[in-house]
N, C-alpha and C positions, 0 to 999 in steps of 0.2 A: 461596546466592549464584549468581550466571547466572554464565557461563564469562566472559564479558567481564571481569567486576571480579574475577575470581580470578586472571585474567591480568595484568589492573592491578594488583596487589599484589605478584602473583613479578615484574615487571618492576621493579616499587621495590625487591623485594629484591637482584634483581641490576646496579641502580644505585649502593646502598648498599657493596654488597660489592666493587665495583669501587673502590670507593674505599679497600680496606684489609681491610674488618671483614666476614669471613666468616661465612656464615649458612644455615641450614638450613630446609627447608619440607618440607612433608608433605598431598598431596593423598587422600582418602581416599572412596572412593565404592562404590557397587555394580556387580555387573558390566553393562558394555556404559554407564556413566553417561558415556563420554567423556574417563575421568581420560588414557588414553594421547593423547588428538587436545590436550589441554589443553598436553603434554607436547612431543609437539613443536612447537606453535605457539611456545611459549617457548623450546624448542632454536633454531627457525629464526630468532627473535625478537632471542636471542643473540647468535648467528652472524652476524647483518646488522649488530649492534653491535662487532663485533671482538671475543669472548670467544669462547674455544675450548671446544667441547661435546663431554664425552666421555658417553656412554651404554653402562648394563649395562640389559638387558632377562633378567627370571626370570622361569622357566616350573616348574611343576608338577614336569615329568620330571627338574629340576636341582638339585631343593633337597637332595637325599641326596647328594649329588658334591660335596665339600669344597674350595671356593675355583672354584667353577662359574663363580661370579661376578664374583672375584676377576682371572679369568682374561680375560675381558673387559675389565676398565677397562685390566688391563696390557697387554693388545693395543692398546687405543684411544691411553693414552699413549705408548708405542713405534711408532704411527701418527702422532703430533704430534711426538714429538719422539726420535726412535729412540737417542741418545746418554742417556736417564735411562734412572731402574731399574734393578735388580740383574742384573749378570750370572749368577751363579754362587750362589744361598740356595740351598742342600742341605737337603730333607727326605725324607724316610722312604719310597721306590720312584720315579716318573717324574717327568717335565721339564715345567714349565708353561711355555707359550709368554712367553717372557721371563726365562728362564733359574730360575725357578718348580719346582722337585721335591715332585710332589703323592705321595701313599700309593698303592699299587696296589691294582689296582680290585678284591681278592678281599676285603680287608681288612674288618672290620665297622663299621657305622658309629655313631660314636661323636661327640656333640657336644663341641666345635664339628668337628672333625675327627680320625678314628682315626689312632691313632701319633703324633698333634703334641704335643710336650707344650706348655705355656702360655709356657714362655722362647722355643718357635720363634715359636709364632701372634703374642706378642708383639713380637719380632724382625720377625717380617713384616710386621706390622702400621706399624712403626717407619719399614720401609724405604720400604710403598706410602704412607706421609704425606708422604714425604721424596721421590718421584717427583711425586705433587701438586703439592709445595710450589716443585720445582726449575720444572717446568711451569707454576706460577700467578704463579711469576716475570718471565716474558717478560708479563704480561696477565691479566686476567679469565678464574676458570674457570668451564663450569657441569658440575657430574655430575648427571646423573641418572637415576634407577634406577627402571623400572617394574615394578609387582607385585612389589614388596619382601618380601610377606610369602609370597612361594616363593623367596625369595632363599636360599643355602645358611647354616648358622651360623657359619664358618670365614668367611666376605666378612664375614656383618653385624658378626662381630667386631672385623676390619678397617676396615668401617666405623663403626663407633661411637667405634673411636678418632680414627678422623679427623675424626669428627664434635665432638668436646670438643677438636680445637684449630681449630676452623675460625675461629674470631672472630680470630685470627692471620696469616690468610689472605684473598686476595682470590678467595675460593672461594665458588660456592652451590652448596650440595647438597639437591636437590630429590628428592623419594619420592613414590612413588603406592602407596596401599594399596588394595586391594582384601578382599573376602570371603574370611577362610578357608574352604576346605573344610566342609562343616557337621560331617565325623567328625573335626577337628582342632583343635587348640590352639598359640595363636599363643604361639611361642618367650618365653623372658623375655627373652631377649637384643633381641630384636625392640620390645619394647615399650618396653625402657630405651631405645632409639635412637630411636623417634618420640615419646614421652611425655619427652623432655626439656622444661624450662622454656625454653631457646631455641628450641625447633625452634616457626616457624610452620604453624597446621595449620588446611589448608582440606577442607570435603566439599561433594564435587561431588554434588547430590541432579538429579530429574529435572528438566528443562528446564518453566518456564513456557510458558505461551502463548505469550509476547512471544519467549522464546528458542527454540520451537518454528518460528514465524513465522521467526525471522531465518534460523535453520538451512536451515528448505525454502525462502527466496527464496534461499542459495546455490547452492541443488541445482537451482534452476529453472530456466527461458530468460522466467519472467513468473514477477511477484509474485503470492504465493499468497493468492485472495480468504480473505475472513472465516468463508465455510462451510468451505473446505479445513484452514486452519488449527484449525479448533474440530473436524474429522474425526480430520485427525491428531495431535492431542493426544489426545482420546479412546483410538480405538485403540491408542496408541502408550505414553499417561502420560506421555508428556517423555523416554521411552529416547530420548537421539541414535542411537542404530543403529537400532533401530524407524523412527524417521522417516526416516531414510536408504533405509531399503530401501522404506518405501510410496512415498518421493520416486521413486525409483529405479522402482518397478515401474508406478509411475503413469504415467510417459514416454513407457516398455516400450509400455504397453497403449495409449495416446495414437497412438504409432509405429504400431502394429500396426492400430490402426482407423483411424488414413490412409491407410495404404500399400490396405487392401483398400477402403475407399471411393475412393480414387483410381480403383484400377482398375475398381471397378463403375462409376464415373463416365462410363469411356469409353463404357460402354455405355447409358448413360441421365443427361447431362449436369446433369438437376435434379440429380443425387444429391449432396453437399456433405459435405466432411471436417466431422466433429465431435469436438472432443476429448475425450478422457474425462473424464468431471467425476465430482468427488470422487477419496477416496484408492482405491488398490486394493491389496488384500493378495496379493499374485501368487506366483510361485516365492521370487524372491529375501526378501521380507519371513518363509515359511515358513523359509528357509534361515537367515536370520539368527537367528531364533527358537530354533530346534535348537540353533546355534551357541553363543547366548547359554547354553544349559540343559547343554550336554556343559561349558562351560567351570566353572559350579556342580560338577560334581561328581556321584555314578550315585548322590547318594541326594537330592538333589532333580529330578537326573533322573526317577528311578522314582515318585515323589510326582507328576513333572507328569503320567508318560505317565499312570498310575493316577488324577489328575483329570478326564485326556481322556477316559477310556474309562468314568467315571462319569457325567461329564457331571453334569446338572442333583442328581442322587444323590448328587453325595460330600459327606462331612462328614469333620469333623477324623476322628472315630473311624473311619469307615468305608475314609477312606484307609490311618490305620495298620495294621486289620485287613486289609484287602488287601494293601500293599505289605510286609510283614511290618520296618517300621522303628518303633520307641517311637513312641507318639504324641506326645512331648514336642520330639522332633527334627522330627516332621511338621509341629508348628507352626513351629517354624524354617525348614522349609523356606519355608512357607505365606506366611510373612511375606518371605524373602528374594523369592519368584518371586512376590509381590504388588508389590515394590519396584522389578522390573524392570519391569514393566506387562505381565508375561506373565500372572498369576492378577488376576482378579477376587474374591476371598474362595476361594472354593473351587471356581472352576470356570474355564477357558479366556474370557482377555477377547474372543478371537474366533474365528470356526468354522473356520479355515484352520489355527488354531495347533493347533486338534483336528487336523482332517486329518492336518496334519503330521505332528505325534507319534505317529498312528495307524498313517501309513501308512510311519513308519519303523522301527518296531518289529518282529522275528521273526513269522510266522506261528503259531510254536508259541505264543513268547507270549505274543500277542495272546487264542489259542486258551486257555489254563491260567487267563488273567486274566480273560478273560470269562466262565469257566465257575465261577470264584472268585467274581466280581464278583455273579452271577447266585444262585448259592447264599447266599452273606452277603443278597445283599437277599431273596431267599424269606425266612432266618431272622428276620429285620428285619421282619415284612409289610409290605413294600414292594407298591405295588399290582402285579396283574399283569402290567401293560401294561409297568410298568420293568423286569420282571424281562426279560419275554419279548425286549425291546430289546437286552439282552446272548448271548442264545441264539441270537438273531435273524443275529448276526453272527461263528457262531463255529459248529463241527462239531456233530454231534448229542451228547448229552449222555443217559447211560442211568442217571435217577436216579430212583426214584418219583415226586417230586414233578413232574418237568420236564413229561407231559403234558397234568395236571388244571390246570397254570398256565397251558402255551400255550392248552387250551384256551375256560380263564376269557378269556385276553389276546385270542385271535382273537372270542368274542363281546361281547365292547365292542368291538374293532374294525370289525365288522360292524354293528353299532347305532348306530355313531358315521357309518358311512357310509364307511368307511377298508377297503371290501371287498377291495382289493387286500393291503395288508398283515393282513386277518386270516385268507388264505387263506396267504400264507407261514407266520403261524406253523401252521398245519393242517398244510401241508405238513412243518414241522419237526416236530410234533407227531407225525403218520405215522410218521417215520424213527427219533423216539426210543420207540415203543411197544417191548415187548417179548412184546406177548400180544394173539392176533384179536380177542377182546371188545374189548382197550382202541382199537384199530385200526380194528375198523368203527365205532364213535362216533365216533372221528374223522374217518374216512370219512363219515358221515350229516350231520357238523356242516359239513365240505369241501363237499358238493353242495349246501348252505343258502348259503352262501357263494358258490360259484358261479353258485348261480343272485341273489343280490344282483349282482356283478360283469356277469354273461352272462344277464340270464332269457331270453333266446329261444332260448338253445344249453345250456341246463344238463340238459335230461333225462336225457341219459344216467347222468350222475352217480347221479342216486336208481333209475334201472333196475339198473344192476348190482347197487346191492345187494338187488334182490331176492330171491337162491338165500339167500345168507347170513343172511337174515331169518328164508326159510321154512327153513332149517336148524337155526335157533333158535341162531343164531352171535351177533344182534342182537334185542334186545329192547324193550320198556317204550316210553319217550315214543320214543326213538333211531328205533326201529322204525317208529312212526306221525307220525313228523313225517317220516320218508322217505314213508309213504305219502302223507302232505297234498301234499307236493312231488310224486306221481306224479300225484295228480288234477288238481293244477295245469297239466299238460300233457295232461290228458285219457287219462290210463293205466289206464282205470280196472280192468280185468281186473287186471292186476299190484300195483295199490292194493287193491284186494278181498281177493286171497289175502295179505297183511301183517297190513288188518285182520281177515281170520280166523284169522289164527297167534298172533294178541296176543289177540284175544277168548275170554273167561274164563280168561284168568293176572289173579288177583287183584293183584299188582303193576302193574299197566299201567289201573286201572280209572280212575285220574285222568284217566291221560292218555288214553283211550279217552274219557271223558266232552267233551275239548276235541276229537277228532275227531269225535265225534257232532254236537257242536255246530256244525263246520266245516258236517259234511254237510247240518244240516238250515237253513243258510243262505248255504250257496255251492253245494253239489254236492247238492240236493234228490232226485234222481232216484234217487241211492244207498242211502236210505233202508234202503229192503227188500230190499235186496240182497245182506245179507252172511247167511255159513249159520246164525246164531242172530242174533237183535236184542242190539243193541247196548244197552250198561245205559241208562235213563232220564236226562235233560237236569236234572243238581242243578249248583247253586253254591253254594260254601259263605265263609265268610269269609278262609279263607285261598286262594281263587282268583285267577289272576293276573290283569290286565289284558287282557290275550288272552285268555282264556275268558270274562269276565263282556263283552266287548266281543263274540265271538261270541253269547253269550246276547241279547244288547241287539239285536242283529240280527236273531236268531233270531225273538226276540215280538213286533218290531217287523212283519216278515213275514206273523205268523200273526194278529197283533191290531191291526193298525195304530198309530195316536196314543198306542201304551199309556206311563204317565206315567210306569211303573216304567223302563220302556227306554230313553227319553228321559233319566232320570236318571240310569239308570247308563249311556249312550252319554258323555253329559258329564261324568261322573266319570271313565272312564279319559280322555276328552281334558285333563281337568285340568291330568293328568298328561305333558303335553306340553313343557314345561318340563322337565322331569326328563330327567336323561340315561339313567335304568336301562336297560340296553337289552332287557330283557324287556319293556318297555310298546309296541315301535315296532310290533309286528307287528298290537296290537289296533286302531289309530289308525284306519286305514282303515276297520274294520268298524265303530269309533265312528261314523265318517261319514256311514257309509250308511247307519246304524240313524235317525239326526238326517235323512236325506235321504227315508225310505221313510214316517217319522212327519211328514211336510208343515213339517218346520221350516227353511224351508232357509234361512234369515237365521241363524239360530244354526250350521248346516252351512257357511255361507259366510264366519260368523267362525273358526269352528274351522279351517275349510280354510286360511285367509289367517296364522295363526298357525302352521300347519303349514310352510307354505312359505317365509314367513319365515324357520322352521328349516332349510328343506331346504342349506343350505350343510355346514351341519355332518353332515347323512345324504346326504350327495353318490351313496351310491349307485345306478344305473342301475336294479335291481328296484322298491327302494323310491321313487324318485322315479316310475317310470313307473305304480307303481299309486297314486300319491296324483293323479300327474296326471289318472289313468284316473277318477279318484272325484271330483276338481275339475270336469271336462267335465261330469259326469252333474248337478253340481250348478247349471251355470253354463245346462244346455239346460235346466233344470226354473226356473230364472230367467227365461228368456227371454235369457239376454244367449248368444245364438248365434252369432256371431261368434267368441267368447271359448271356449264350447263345443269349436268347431271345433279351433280351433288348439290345446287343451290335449287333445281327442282323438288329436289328428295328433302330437303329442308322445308320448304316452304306446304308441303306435301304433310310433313311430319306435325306442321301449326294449326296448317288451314284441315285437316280431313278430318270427319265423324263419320256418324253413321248414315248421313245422308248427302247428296252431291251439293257443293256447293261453287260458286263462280269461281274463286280461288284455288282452291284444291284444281276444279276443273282443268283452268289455264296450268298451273303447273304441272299436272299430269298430260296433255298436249306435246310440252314442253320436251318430258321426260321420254314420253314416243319416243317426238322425231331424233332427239339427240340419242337414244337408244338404239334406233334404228339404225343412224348413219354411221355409229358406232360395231357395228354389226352382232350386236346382242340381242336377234330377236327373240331369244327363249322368253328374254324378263320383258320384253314388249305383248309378248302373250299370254301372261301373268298378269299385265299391268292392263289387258285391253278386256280382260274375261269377265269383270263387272260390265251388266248391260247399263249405260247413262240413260235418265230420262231425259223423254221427251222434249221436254222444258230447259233442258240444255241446251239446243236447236234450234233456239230464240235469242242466240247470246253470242256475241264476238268469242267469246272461249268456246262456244259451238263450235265455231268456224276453223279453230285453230285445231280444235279435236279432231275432228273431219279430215283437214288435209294430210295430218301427224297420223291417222291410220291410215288414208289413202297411198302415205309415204309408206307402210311398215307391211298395206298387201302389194304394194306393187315390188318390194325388196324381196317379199317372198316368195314371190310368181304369182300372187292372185290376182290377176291382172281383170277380170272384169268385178271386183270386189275392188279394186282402188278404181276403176273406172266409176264404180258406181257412186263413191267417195268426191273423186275431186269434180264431178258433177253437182252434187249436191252441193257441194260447199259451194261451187258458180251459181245456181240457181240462188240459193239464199244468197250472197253477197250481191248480184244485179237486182232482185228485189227488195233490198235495203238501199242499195244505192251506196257501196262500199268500195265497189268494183275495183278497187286496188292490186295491184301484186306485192305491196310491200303487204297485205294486210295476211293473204295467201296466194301465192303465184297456181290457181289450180289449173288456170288453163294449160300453163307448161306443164303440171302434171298428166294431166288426161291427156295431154299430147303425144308423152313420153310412151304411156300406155298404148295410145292409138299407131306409133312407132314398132312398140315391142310384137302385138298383135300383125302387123305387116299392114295397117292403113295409115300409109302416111300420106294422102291424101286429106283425111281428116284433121290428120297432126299438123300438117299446115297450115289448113286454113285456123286453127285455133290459134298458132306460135302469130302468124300473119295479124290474126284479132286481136293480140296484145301488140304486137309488135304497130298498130294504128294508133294502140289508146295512149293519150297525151299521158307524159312521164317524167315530163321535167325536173331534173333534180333525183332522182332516183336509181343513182347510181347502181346499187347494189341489184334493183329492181332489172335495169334497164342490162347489165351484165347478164342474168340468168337467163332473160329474154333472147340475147343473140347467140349464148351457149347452145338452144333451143332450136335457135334457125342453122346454124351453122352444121348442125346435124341431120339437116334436112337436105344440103347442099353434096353435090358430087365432092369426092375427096379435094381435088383441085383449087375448089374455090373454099376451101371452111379454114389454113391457118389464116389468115387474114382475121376473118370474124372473129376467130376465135380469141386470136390476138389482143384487139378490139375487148369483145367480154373479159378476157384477163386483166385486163388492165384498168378496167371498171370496178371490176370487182375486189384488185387489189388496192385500187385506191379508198374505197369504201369501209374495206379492211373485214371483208367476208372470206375467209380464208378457207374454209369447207368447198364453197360452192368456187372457188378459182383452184382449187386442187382439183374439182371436177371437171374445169376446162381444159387444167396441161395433159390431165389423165388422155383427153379425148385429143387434143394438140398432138399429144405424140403418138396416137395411134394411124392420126392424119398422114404425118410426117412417114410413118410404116409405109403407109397405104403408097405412098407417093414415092418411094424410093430413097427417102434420107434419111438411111439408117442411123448414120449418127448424129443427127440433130434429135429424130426421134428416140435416143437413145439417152442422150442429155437432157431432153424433156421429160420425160420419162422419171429419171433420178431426180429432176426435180419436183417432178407430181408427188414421189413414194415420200421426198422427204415433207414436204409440206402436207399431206393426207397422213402422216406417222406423226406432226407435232399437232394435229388437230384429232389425233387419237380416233380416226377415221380407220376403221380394219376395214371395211367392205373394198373403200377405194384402194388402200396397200394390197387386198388380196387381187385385186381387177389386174393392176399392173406385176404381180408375176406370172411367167412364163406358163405354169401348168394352171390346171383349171381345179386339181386337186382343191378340195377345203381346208382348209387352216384356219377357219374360223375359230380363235380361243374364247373362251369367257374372259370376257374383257372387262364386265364389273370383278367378276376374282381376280385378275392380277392387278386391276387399279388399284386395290385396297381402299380404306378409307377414304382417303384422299379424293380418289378416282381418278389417277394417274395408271398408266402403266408399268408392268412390274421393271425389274433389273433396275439400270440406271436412270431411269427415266425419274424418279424421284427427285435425282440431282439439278432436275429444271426449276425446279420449288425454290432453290433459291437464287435465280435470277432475278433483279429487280424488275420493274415495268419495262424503264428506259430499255437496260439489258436485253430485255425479251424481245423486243422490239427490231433492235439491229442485229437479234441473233438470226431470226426470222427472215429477216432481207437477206444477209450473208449466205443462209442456207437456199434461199430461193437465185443464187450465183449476181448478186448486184454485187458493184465493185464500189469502193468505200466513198468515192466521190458521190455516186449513185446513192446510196444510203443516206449520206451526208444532205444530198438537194431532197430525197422523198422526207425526209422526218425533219429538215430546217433547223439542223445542226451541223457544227466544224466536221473537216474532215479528222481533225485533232480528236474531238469528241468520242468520234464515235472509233477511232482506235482504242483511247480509252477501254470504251466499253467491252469490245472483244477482248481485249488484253484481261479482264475481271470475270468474260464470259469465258476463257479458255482456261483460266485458274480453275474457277469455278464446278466446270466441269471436267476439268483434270485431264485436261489435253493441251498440244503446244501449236497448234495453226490450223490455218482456216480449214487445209484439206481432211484436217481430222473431223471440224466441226460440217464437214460437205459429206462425210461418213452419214450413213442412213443411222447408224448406232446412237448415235447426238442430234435426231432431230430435236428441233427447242419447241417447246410448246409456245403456240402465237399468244 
């Protein structure tokens, strides 16, 4: 029943009863349900009608104090009418106010009261009917007595009798019950006075919506919309004190962000008060919350704080085992602090009521129960991550198990991207070791850690522990994944002496096989450098995702388009979905093994699947080397632009103060895409730091090397890129990498030896590639016959060229087949087909304009004049180009895709069989591609104005 008609009811009663015929009621509810506000709205209700209200309120601390209660009503009556009542009833030690002689207070207690015998309590009982009755004389009484069931047994005795002659009297005697204690049992005596066949009995349960609503439009200054009301019903379940105090703190905080908009206001008069919308759980709603749980009693007290501090983890059982109360009473509690809308089933219906409880609880025992809480769920296998949640927030703990769990906890932390928190438990981890072995592993796994959190400032971390390694304090994989981490920053002296402290301890030969592997496809140059050869490059079937991912890279490397690579590159990316956090580290090397084998549409799904994830691997290492591997894939696209700005990102994660492999390769990156971009100014900017040495040892050497040999040969220093893509040949043949997907330098040094007027020498280099096996390497084997076919009288190159174009378009290198129609339609000049070369030509400018290529768009116009712009200033942000070029941004994939063909003059059939879609389709898509860019036919999107970016 809503309080309204529970009110309409005692109001009948005590119409009835004024009329003669006295009557009893019994309100009954849980705590904080409102049965007291119910209580005195009908005291006041009363008293506006001319009945006189006398009130006993019992408390907890009264109910052992014999006639506690008693003492009350006979004050209230001797307040109305100070001529009734007994002067002088003598019982057994002092004086109740009204001439009352209670037992003294040493006496034991004895129901209903010690030393009374039954002819006194009866006697008194007699006289306090007969003070009533002289009182309900003059008028209508109402008594009533809140939280009756702490009322003492000496009153209720006295009340019950007055209660079987009230139908005598123009009396209502009204009761509110509440919850006993959960360690208590309600008196019989008690139960015979409300469980009478007269007594009316109402329970006040939580408030509806509609009584929720009525309640907070009293508390308001405005009616409370329909989202407010369905807030705080939720949060609240219909507790009227719950809603009272969200009403209340909602005001509060209302108040508080006017008063400081106001005065920000003076200072910038746009600014305008807004009130807080929705409820807020503030100070006063924690406080009432408290309130409500101390008034239950310290054993559903201890059941709530022991739910807060489980949180998402408790269960029935797990509560009882923690808080050391029957599990039988836990559910009693479970069900009462569900009833007040403080528990949700087993857990805090909202994170403030956590708070609260938490933060008013002792330090100590916060500290015992956490370390309770922690132990029970390790026995439980509770995953790490929950255990470590309770350790996380409480002293060090010295128990076997508590390291190998922070430990487990802090790497999924780290693999999830949560580097911040998996370096606290490290940190806790530290503090709970008892022994250096166990100390520096966690020290080795700390610096792995920090460098996810910090890659540009973590070295030091994996330096220090170098004495401790070569002291043989640290060993096994611990030992060599500090070292991977050392060559990561180019340490490679102090990486060396690790791997030759760990080289031949048969223990360590696994994890020596994943270093070898590192070496022989990140850090090449190390090879042969350590005091005995490292064991042989095996995988076996139980190898992790990180080693078969470095292996995928490795052959990839040494064999190019190999199919084995290729398929195990995309087998660990599979696994990309998967949260294991042992698979995150091999992703990258998936990548590039797909990036180095000419697949780069399959490297560009896998990337875009990656990133999609990168939310949940938020960390700063990890996202700056997938960016760094993104760029590398997006400039072997042609979409340079896109290169740029995922360079400069990953550039932004990975750099300090000192070089490191990452920063390196995405600065490579950033060259060559700068370069073909024709912005050498920031190429020259970006090349004016001298790299050390120790760079030169490193596949991101290699890429360095070619990326300026690209940026002096753009400029004219043609024996400065000679001396460049040399270098880079010399170290790539004596690693054994010799690839062109890896860096095609011989076609550069060729291009050089061309430019110079030896194309005798250019030859025989294009010739030395054009022998080396290539299989599979489309993109590889295109640039290759761009190469030759430049060496060829005019007569015989569109053919070849043809041939490279069509390799290259299929690969989906769109830069480097912009460089072939460039040189197609110069062919074409050369040979007298003006207008063929003329429509090659327009299709060169438009394909080298959507790959953001200026060097190429300036090659193909007429004058030799420069027009080079700064091409990062009108990219903007973005790193598009200015005017409408923006407008490409919002093409989808698909879109960009057929936009790109249509512009390159394929006819819709043709588009339809290259991307293995209807010819329906892909109208479609121009149809959304001509909206989009705010034109009406192909011939507008064949305009050089609307090239699409590929």
């Amino acid at each position: 029943m809503e309080r309204s008609e529970i009110l309409e009811e005692l109001g009948d009663l005590l119409a009835r009863s004024a009329r003669g015929r006295g009557a009893i009621a019994s309100v009954s509810g849980s705590t904080a349900m409102g049965k007291t506000a119910v209580l005195n709205v009908l005291a006041d209700r009363a008293s506006l009608a001319g009945s006189t209200v006398l009130g006993v309120v019992s408390t907890p601390d009264e109910r052992d104090h014999p006639f506690s209660g008693l003492a009350q009503l006979f004050h209230a009556l001797h307040t109305h009418a100070p001529q009734t009542g007994p002067k002088d009833i003598v019982l057994p030690g002092g004086v109740l106010p009204g001439g009352v002689r209670l037992g003294g207070p040493g006496e034991a207690v004895v129901s209903p009261a010690p030393g009374v015998t039954h002819d006194e309590l009866v006697a008194l009982a007699r006289q306090t009917h007969r003070a009533v009755a002289e009182l309900a004389a003059r008028g209508p009484l109402l008594i009533t007595v809140d939280d009756v069931q702490h009322t003492d047994a000496a009153t209720l005795f006295c009340l019950r009798y007055l209660a079987q002659r009230l139908p005598q009297l123009p009396v209502t005697l009204v009761l509110t019950r509440g919850t006993m204690l959960l360690d208590e049992q309600s008196p019989r005596i008690l139960d015979d006075l409300v469980y009478k066949t007269s007594v009316r009995r109402f329970h006040l349960g939580p408030l509806s919506r509609d009584g929720v609503r009525e309640l907070a439009a009293s508390l308001s200054p405005a009616p409370p919309s329909d989202r407010l009301v369905a807030e705080l019903h939720r949060l609240s379940m219909g507790n009227p004190l719950l809603v009272q105090a969200l009403v209340e703190d909602r005001l509060r905080a209302a108040a508080e962000s006017e008063t400081a908009q106001v005065l920000a206001a003076a200072d910038d008069p746009a600014l305008r008060p807004v009130p807080a919308d929705g409820p807020v759980a503030g100070h006063v709603f924690q406080q009432v919350v408290l309130t409500c749980l101390h008034r239950l009693g310290p054993h559903a007290e201890r059941v709530a704080r022991c739910a807060a501090l489980l949180d998402r983890a408790a269960t029935t059982q797990l509560l009882s085992r923690l808080s050391g109360i029957d599990a039988e009473l836990v559910r009693r509690c479970l069900r009462l602090l569900t009833g007040i809308g403080v528990l949700d089933g087993t857990r805090l219906r909202h994170p403030s009521m956590r708070q609260a409880l938490l933060r008013e609880m002792p330090h100590d025992e916060v500290t015992e129960l956490r370390h309770r809480a922690a132990g029970l769920l390790y026995d439980d296998g509770a995953p790490p991550r929950a255990v470590a949640a309770h350790l996380l927030n409480s002293s060090p703990l010295h128990a076997g198990w508590v390291v190998p769990v922070l430990q487990e906890a802090a790497r999924q932390a780290l693999a999830d991207g949560d580097a911040a928190q998996g370096l606290r438990c490290l940190e806790l981890a530290r503090d709970c070791c008892s022994e250096e072995a166990e100390r520096l592993s966690v020290m080795s796994q700390y610096a792995h850690g920090q460098w996810q959190l910090r890659p540009a400032h973590a070295a030091q971390h994996f330096l220090t522990l170098k004495n401790p390694i070569t002291a043989g304090k640290l060993a096994g994989g611990d030992a060599l994944r500090v070292a991977e981490g050392m060559m990561f920053y180019l340490h490679f002296d102090e990486a060396l002496k690790v791997v030759d402290h760990q080289n031949g301890d048969e223990g360590a030969v696994t994890a020596l096989n994943g270093t070898r592997l590192l070496m022989s496809s990140e850090f090449l140059g190390l090879l042969d450098r350590p005091r005995r050869p490292l064991p042989k490059m095996q995988l076996s079937a139980t190898s992790t995702s990180e080693v078969r991912a470095r292996y995928a890279l490795a052959r990839a490397l040494a064999r190019g388009a190999d199919e084995d690579a290729v398929a195990m590159a995309e087998q660990v990316l599979q696994g990309s979905h998967s949260p294991e956090p042992w698979k995150l580290d091999g992703f990258q090397a998936a990548l590039m093994a797909l990036c180095y084998a000419d697949r780069l549409e399959s490297a560009r799904k896998w990337y875009e699947v990656l990133v999609a994830d990168a939310g949940r691997n938020a960390a700063p290492g990890w996202q700056g080397m997938l960016e760094g591997t993104g760029a590398l894939i997006s400039l072997r696209r042609g979409q340079l632009a896109d290169a740029v700005r995922q360079a400069e990102t990953a550039r932004a994660r990975l750099s300090g103060r000192s070089w490191n492999v990452g920063s390196a390769s995405a600065l490579a990156v950033l060259v060559e895409a700068l370069t073909a971009m024709g912005d050498h100014e920031a190429v020259v900017k970006l090349l004016a730091e001298e790299p050390p040495q120790a760079l030169f040892l490193t596949r991101a050497g290699l890429h360095y090397l070619y990326a300026r040999g690209r940026h002096h040969l753009a400029t004219g220093k043609l024996n400065m890129a000679l001396t460049d893509f040399l270098g880079c040949g010399t170290l790539m043949q004596r690693w054994n990498v010799d690839t062109p997907a890896l860096a095609p330098w011989r076609l550069g040094a060729a291009e050089v030896w061309m430019r110079l007027g030896d194309r005798e020498r250019a030859a025989r280099l294009v010739e030395a590639q054009l022998a080396a096996p290539e299989a599979g390497l489309a993109r590889s084997r295109g640039m290759v016959l761009h190469s030759l076919a430049l060496l060829q009288p005019a007569v015989k190159q569109p053919p070849i060229l043809l041939d490279a174009f069509d390799r290259l378009d299929s690969s989906g290198a769109w830069y480097e087949a912009a460089g072939v129609l460039v040189d197609l339609s110069r062919a074409y000049q050369q040979l007298g087909e003006t207008a063929v070369a003329r429509q090659t030509a327009r299709r060169a400018w438009r394909l080298a304009r959507s790959c953001r290529a200026e060097s190429l768009c300036q090659s193909l116009l007429p004058t030799k004049a420069s027009r080079v712009a700064d091409t990062r200033k009108a990219a903007g942000p973005a790193g598009g180009l200015g005017g409408d070029q923006f407008s490409f941004d919002r093409l989808s994939e698909s879109e960009r895709r057929v936009a790109v063909l249509a512009t390159q003059g394929y006819a819709n059939r043709e588009i339809a069989d290259r991307l293995f879609i209807t010819v329906s389709t892909v109208e479609q898509h121009l149809t959304r591609v001509y909206r989009k860019l705010g034109i009406r036919n192909r011939e507008q999107l064949l305009d050089g104005d609307h090239a699409v970016a590929c």
